[in-house]
C-alpha atoms as a printed R data frame, in Angstrom:
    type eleno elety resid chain resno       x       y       z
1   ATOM     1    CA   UNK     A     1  13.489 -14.025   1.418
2   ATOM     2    CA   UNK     A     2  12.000 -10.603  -0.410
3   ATOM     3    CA   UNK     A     3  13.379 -11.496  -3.320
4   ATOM     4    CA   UNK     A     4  11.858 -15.135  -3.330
5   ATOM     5    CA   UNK     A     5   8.810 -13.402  -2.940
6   ATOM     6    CA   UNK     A     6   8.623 -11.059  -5.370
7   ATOM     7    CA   UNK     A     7   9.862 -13.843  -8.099
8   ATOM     8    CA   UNK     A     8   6.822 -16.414  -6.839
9   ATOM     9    CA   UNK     A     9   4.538 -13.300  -7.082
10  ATOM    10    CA   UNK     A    10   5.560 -12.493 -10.779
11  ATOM    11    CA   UNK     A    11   5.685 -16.454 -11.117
12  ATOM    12    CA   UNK     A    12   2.360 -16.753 -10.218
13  ATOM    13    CA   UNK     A    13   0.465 -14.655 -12.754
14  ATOM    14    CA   UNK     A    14   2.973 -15.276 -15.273
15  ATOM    15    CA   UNK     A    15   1.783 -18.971 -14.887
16  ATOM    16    CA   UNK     A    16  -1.534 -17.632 -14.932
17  ATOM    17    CA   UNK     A    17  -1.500 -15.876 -18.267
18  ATOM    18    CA   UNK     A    18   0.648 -19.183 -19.263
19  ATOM    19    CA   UNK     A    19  -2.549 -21.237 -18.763
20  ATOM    20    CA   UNK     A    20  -5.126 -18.994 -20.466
21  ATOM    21    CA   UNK     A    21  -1.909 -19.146 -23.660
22  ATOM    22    CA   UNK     A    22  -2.234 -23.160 -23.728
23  ATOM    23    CA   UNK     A    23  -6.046 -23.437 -23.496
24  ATOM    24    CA   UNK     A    24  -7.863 -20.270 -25.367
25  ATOM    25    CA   UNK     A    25  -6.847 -19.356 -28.878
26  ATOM    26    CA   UNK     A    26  -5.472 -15.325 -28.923
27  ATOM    27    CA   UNK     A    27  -7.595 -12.835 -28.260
28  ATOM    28    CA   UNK     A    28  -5.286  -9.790 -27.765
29  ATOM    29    CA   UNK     A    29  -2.448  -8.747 -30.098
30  ATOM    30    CA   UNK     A    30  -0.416  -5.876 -30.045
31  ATOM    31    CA   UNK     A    31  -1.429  -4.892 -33.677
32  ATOM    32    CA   UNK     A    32  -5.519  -5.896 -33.534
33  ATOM    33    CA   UNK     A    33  -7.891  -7.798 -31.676
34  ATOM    34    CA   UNK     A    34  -9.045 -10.983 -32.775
35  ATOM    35    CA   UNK     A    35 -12.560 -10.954 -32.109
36  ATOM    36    CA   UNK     A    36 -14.510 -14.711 -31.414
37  ATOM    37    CA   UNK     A    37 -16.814 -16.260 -29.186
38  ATOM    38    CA   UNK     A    38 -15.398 -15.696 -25.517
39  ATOM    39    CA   UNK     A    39 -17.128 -18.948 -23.152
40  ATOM    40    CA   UNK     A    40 -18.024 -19.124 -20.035
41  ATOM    41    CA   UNK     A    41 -14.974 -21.088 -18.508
42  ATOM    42    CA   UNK     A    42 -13.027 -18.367 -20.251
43  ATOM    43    CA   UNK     A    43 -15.042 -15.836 -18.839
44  ATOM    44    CA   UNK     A    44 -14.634 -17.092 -15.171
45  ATOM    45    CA   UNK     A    45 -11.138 -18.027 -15.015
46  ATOM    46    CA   UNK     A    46 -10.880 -14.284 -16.206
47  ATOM    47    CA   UNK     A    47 -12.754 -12.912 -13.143
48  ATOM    48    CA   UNK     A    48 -10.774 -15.259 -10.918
49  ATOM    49    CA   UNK     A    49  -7.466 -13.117 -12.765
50  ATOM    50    CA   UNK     A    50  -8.975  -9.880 -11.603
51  ATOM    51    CA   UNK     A    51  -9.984 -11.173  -8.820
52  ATOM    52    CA   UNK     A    52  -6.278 -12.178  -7.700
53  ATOM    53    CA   UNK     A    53  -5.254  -9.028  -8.521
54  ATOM    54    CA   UNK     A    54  -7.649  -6.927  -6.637
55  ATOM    55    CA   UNK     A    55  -6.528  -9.018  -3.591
56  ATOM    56    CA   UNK     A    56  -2.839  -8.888  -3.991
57  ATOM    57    CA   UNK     A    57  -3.429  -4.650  -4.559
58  ATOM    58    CA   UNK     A    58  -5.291  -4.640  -1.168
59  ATOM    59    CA   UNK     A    59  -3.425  -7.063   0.813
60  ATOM    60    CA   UNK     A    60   0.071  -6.097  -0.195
61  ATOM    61    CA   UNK     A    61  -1.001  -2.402   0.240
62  ATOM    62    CA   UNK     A    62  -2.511  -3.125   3.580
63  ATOM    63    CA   UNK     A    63   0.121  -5.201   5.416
64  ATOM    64    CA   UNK     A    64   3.163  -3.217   3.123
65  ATOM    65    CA   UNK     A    65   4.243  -6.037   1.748
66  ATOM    66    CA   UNK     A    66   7.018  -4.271  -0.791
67  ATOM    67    CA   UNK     A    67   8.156  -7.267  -2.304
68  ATOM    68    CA   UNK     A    68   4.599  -8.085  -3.217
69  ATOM    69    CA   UNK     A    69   4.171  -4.934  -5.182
70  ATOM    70    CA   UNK     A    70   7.303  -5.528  -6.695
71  ATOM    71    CA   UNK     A    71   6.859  -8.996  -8.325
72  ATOM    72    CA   UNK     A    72   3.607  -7.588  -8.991
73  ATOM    73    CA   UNK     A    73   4.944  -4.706 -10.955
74  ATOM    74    CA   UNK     A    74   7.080  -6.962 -12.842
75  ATOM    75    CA   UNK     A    75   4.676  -8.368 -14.538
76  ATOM    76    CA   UNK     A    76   2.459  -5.775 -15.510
77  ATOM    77    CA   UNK     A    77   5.538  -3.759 -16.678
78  ATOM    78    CA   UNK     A    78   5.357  -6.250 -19.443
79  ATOM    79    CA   UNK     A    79   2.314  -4.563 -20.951
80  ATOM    80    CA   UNK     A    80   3.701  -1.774 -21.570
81  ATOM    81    CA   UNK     A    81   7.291  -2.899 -23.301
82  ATOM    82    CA   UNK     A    82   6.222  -3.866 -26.196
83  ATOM    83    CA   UNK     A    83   4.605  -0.792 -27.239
84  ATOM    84    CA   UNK     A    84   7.655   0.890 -26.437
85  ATOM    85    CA   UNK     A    85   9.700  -1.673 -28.600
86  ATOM    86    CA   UNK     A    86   7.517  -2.354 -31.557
87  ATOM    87    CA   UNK     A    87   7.215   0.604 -33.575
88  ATOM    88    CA   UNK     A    88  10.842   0.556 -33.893
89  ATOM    89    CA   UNK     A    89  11.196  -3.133 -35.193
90  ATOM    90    CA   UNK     A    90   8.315  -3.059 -37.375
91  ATOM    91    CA   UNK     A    91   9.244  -2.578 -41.087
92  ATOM    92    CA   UNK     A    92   6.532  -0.214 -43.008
93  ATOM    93    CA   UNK     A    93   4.796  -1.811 -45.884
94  ATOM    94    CA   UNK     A    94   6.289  -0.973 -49.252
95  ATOM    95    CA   UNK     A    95   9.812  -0.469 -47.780
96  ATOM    96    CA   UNK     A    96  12.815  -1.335 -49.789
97  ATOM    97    CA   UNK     A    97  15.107  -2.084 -46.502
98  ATOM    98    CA   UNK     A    98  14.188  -5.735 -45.374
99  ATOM    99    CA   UNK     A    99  13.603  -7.064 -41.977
100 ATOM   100    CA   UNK     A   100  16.885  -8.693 -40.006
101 ATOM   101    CA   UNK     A   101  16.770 -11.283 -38.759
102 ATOM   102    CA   UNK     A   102  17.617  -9.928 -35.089
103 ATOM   103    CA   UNK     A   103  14.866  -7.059 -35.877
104 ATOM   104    CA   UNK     A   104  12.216 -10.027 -36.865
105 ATOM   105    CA   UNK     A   105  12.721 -12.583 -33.727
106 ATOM   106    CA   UNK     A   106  12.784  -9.365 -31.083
107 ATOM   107    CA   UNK     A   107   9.275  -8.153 -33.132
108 ATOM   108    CA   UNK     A   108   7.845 -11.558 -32.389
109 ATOM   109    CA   UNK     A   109   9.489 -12.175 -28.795
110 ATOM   110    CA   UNK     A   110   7.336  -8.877 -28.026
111 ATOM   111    CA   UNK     A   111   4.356  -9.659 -30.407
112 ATOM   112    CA   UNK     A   112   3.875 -12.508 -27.961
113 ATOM   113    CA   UNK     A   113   4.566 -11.060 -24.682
114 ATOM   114    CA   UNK     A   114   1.655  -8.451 -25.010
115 ATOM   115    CA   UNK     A   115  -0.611 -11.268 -25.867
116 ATOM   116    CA   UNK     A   116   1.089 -13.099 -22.918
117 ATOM   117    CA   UNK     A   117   0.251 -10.600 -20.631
118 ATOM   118    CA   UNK     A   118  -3.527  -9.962 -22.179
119 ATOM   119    CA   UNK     A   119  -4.478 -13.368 -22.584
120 ATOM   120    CA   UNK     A   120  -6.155 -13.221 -18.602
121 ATOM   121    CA   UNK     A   121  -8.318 -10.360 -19.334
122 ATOM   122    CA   UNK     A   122 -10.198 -11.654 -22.394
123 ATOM   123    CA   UNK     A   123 -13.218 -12.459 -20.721
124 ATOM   124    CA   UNK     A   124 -13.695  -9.306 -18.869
125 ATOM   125    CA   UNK     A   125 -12.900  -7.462 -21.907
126 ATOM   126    CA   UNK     A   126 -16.837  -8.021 -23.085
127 ATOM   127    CA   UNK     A   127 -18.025  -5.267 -19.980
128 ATOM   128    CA   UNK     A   128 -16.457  -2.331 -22.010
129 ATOM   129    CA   UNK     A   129 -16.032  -0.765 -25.443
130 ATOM   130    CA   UNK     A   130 -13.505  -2.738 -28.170
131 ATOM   131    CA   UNK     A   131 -11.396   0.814 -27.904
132 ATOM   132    CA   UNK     A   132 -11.178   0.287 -23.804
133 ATOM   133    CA   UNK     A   133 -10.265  -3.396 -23.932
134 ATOM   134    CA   UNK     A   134  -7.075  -3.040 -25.841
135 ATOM   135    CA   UNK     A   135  -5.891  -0.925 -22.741
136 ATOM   136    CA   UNK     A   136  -6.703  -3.278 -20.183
137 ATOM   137    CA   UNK     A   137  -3.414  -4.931 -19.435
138 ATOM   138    CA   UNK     A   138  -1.906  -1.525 -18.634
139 ATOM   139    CA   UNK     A   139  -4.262  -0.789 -15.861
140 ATOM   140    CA   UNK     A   140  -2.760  -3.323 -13.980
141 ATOM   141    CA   UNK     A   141   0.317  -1.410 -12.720
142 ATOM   142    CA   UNK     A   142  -1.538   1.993 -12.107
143 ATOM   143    CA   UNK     A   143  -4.365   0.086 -10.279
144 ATOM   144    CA   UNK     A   144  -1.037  -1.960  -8.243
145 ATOM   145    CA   UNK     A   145   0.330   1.567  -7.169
146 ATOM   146    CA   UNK     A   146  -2.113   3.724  -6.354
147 ATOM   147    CA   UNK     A   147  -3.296   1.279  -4.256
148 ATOM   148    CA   UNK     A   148  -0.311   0.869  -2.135
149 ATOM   149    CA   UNK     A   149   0.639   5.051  -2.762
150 ATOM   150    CA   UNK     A   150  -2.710   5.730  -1.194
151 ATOM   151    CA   UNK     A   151  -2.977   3.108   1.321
152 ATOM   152    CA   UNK     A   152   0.150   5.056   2.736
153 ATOM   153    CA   UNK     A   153  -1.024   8.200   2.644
154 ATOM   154    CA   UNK     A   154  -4.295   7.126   4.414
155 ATOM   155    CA   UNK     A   155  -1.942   5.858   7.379
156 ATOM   156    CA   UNK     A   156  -0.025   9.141   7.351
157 ATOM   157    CA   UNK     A   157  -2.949  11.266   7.820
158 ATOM   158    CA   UNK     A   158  -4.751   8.614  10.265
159 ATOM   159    CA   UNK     A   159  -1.551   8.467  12.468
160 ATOM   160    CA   UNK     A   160  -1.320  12.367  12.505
161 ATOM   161    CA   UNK     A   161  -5.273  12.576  13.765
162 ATOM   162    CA   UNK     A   162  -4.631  10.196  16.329
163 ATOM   163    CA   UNK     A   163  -1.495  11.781  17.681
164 ATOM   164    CA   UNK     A   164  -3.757  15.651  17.563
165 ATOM   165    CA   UNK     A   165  -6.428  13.397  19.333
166 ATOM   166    CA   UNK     A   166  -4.298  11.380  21.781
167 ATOM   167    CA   UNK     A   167  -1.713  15.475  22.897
168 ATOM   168    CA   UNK     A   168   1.152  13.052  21.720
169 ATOM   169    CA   UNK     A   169   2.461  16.491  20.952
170 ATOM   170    CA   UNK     A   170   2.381  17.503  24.310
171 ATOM   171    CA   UNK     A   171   4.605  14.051  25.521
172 ATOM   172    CA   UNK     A   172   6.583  13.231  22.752
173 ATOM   173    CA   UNK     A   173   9.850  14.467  23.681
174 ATOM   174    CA   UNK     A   174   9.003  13.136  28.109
175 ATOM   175    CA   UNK     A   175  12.751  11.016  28.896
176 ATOM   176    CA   UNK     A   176  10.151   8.154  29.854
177 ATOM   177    CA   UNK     A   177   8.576   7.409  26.496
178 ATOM   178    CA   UNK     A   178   5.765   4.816  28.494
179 ATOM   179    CA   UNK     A   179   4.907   7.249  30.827
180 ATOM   180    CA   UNK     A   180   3.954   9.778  28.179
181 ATOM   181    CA   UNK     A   181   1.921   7.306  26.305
182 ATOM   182    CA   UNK     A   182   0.016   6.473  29.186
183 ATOM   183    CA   UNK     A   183  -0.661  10.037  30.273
184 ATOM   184    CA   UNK     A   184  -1.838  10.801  26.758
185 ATOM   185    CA   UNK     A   185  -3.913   8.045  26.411
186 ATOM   186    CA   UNK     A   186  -5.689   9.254  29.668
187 ATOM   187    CA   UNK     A   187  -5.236  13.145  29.713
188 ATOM   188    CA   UNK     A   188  -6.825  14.373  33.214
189 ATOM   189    CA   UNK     A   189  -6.636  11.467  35.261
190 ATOM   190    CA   UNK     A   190  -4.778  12.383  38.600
191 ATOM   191    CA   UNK     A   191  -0.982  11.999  39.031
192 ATOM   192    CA   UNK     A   192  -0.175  11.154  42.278
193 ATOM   193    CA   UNK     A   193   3.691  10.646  43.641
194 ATOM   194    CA   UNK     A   194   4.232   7.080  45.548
195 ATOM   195    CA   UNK     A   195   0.829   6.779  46.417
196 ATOM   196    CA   UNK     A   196  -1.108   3.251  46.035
197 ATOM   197    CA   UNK     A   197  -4.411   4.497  46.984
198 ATOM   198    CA   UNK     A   198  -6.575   5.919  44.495
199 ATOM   199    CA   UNK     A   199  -8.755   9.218  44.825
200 ATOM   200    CA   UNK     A   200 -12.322   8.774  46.114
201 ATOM   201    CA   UNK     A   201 -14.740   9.627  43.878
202 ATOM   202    CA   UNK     A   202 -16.058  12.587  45.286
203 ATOM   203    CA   UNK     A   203 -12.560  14.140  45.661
204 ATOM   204    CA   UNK     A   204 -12.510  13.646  41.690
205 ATOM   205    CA   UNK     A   205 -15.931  15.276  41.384
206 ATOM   206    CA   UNK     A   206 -15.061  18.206  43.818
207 ATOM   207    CA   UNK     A   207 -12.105  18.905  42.139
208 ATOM   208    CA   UNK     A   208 -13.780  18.757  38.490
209 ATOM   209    CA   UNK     A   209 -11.328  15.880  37.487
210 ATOM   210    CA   UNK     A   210 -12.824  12.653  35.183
211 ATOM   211    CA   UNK     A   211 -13.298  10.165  37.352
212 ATOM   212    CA   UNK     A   212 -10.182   7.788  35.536
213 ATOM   213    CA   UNK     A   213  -7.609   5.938  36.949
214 ATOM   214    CA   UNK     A   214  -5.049   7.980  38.999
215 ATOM   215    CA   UNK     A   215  -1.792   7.310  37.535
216 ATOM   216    CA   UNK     A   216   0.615   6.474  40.142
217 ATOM   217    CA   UNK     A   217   4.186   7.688  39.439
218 ATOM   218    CA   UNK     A   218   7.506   6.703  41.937
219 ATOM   219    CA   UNK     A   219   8.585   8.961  44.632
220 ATOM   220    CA   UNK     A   220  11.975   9.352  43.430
221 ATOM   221    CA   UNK     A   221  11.498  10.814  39.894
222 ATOM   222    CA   UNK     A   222  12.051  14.490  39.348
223 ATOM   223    CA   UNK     A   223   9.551  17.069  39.173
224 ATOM   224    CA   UNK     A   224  11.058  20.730  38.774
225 ATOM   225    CA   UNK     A   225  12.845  21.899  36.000
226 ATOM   226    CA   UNK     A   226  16.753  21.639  35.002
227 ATOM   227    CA   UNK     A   227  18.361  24.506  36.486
228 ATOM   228    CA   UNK     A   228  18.785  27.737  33.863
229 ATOM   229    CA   UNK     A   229  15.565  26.455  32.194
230 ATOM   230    CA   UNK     A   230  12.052  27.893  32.533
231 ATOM   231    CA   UNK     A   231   9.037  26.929  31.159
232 ATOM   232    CA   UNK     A   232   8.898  29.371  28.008
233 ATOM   233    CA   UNK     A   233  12.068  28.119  26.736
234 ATOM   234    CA   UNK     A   234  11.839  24.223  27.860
235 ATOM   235    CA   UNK     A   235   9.809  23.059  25.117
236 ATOM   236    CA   UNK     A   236   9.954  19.180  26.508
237 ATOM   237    CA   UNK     A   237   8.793  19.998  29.399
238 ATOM   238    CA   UNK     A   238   6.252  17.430  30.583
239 ATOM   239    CA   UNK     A   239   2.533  19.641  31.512
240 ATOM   240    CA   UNK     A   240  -0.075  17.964  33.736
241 ATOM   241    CA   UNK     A   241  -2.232  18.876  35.815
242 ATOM   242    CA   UNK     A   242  -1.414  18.496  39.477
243 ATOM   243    CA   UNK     A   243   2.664  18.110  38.703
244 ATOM   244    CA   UNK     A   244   4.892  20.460  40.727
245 ATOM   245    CA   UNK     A   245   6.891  23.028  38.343
């Protein structure tokens, strides 16, 4: 199933660039640009590209869908191989050795996969400099990554507030693992043992205690420590206020 979707993701704008092939003449080659008149429907089936891409980045980045990011990454990879490829094809002018015929076909299998993977960003290429939109296609990937790198790291440090905020620290290693979330997610509230009745309000307010929801805990669960442990060294050892030692 992952790799189905990472193949109809790379599918999907390879199509894409396949359509702006069959109906624009090139704008993008891997040697020069070929500068004409870029139209409107050119222009806007060009922001739709950037568009899709923006909200594959985000959405693939927010939900962590990996296989996304993959087929993704696949295709924008392809912007950058022929400019790894090319200047070792390409025969210099003036040079006695001729072209092969291997060395010829690979130089135009990667000629046209750069303006493959171009073609889509023709029409946005007009909102910067002629120098800037011959580098275009190989945002894509950085833009791809980053996005889903720092989307990541935004969840690492969020988490890591909330447990600070929440004394997760404090609970984290409790043997009942529902107990400590509740008692972190309300730290004060009374603890009572077998007991259905909750604490009057002025009780609470007498004993300086936020008026919350007394957590109710059953009679039979153990409240002092193992024996041969105290509380310097026991470092699980479950701390709220109103609990025996």
């Amino acid at each position: 199933m992952r790799r189905e979707k990472a193949i109809n993701t790379f599918l999907f704008f390879f199509l894409q660039a396949m359509l702006f092939v069959c109906l624009f003449p090139i704008y993008f080659s891997a040697d020069q640009i070929h500068v004409r008149t870029v139209t409107l429907p050119e222009r806007m089936l060009s922001l739709l590209f950037v568009f899709s891409w923006f909200f594959l980045c985000a959405y693939s980045a927010w939900k962590k869908r990996l296989p996304l990011v993959v087929g993704a990454s696949l295709y924008s990879i392809m912007a950058y191989i022929p400019g790894w490829i090319l200047p070792h094809l390409t025969v210099a002018a003036g040079s006695a050795k001729p072209q092969g015929l291997v060395a010829g076909l690979l130089e135009m299998f990667f000629d046209k996969m750069y303006e493959l993977v171009s073609a889509p960003l023709a029409g946005v290429s007009l909102l910067v400099s002629d120098k800037a939109s011959a580098n275009l296609s190989r945002w894509l990937l950085p833009v791809l990554l980053l996005s889903y790198g720092g989307m990541h790291v935004f969840r690492f440090y969020r988490n890591a507030y909330l447990a600070e905020q929440l004394h997760l620290e404090d609970t984290a290693y409790f043997s009942n693992p529902s107990l400590a979330r509740e008692l972190a997610a309300a730290p004060g509230a009374p603890v009572f043992f077998n007991s259905q009745a909750p604490v009057s309000q002025a009780v609470q307010a007498s004993a300086g205690i936020p008026q919350n929801m007394p957590i109710n805990l059953p009679a039979h669960m153990p409240v002092n420590n193992p024996q041969g442990k105290t509380d310097e060294d026991d470092q699980t050892h479950l701390h709220v206020p109103g609990l025996q030692k």
